[in-house]
N, C-alpha and C positions, 0 to 999 in steps of 0.2 A: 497299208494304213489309209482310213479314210479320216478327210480332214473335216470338221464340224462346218457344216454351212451356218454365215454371218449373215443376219439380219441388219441390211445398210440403211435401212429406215429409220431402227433405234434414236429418239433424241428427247432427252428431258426437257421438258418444256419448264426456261426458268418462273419460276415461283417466290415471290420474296423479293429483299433487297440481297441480301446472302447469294441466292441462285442466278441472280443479274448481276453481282462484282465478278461470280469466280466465272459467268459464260464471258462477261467483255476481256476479260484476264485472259481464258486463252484464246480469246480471238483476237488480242493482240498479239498473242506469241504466235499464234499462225500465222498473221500478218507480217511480222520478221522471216519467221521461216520459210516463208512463200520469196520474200522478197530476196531474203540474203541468198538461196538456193536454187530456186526457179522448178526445174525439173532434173536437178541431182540429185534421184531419190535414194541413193547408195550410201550419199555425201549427208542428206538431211538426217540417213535416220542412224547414222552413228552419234553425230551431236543430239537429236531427237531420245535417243533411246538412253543417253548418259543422264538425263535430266528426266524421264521416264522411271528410272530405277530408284530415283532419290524418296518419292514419298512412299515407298513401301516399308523402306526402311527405317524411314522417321516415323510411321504412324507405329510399325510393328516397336520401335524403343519406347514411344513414347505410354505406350497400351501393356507393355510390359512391366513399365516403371509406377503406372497405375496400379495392375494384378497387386505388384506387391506392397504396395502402402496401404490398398484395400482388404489385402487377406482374401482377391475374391477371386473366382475365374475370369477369364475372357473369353469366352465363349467362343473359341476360335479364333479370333480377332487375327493375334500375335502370326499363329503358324500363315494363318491366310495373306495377313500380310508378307511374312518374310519369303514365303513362296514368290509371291508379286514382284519383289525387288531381284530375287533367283535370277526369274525369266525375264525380266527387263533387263539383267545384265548379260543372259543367254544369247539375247538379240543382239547386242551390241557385240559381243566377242566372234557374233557371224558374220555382221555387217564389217568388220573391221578386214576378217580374213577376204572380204567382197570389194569392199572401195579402196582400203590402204590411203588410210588420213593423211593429208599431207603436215605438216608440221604449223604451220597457221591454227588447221581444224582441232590438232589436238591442243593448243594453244586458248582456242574458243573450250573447248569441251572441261577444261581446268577453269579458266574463271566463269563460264555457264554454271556450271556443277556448286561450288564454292556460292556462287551468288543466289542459287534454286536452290539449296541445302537450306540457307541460313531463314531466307524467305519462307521457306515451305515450314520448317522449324516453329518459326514463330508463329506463324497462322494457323499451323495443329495446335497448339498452348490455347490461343485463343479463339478459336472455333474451328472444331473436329468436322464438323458438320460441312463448312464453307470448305476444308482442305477438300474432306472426299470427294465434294463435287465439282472443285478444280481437277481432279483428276478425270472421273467423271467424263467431263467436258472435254478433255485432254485426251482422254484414249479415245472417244465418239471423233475427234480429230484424226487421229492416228491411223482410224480405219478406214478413212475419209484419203488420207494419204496414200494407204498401201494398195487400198482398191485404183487409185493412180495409178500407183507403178504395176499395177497387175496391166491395166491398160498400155502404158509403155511398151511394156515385155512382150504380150499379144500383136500390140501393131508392129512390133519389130524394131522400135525407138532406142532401146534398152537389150542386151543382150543376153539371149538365157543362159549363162553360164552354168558350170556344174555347181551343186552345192558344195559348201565346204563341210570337211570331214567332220569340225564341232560338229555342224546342225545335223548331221546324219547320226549320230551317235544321239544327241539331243534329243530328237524326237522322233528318232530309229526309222527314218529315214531309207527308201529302197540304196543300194548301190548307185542309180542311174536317175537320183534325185538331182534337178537343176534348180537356180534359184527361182522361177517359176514357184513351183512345190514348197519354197520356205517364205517366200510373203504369203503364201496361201494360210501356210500353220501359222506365221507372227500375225497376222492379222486377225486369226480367229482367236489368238491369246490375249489379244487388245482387244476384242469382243468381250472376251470373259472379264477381262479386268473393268473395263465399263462398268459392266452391268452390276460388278461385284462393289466398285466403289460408290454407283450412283444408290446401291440398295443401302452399303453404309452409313449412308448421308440422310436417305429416310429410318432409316433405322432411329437415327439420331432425334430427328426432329418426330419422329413416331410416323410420319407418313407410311400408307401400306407400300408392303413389300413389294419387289419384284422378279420377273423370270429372271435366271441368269444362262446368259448363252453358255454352253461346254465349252471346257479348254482342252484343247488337243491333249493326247497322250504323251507323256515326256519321259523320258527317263533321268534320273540322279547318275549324276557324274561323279565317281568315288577318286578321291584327291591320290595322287600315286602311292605313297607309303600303306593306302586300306588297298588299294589295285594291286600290289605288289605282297600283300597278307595271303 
């Protein structure tokens, strides 16, 4: 499997009062997460990636509940989101089998989630535009993070463990795939999501469009009773 090379350059240059709320927004949340974590990047990105999964699935309800009051299409919106929220939770169910939360972090990840839910909620209602580019902003973070822990991993800081059985199936992964190999693929997933939501946000405001980096190859996890057909 070849993994997409990420361009770490990427960054929207904010535009607007909209584009300078939602970049100081997560630059506060980095700010926490720099702080409360440091260099537990095993530990960051289970809490990171519960709060990650949350706006794909608020945009994909909220884009859905539009279609049908409109009578109209979404023009992909829905699937593209719901896929987003997919693989934000993909990440987190590998990260989990990798750090093993202690009971505090799942503790944080129940009222993070609950408080980024309701938040993220309301600010899709009132500008679709400002959410996607908190996202945006948020996975340009993300990549920023993982290229981190890639560096950990290389200098020997961080240990390469084997990957876990999810992410080998997930994104069919050799046998003799270590976690090395899966911040390579989550990170170029957080590439695509960027690009996908910074292009939503011009989309919105009519700004031209832009490239979107490739998302790795994944495969669908069929739930046991379709595995068992």
């Amino acid at each position: 499997m070849t993994t997409p090379l990420v361009d770490l350059s990427v960054h929207h240059a904010p535009k607007g009062l909209s584009d300078r709320t939602a970049w100081g927004f997560v630059k506060a949340l980095r700010f926490f997460a720099d702080t409360f974590f440091a260099k537990r990047y095993g530990h960051r990105a289970i809490v990171l990636e519960t709060v990650a999964a949350v706006p794909g699935m608020v945009g994909a309800t909220l884009n859905h509940l539009k279609a049908l009051r409109r009578m109209k299409d979404d023009n992909g919106w829905i699937r593209t989101l719901m896929d987003e929220a997919e693989n934000e939770r993909m990440h987190l169910m590998t990260f989990i089998e990798i750090s093993h939360p202690t009971l505090f972090e799942r503790f944080v990840v129940i009222a993070v989630q609950w408080v980024f839910y309701l938040f993220f909620f309301g600010l899709y209602l009132i500008s679709p535009k400002t959410a996607h580019r908190v996202v945006g902003y948020f996975e340009e973070e993300a990549v920023v993070s993982y290229t981190h822990y890639l560096a950990e991993i290389d200098e020997g800081r961080s240990p390469n463990v084997a990957a876990p059985e999810i992410a080998k199936r997930y994104w069919n992964l050799p046998a003799d795939a270590t976690l090395r190999d899966v911040v390579l693929v989550v990170r170029a997933d957080e590439a695509h999501h960027r690009d996908v939501n910074h292009g939503f946000a011009n989309e919105l405001c009519g700004a031209a469009p832009i490239a979107i980096a490739p998302c790795p190859a994944h495969v669908e996890l069929q739930p046991n009773w379709k595995a068992a057909a």
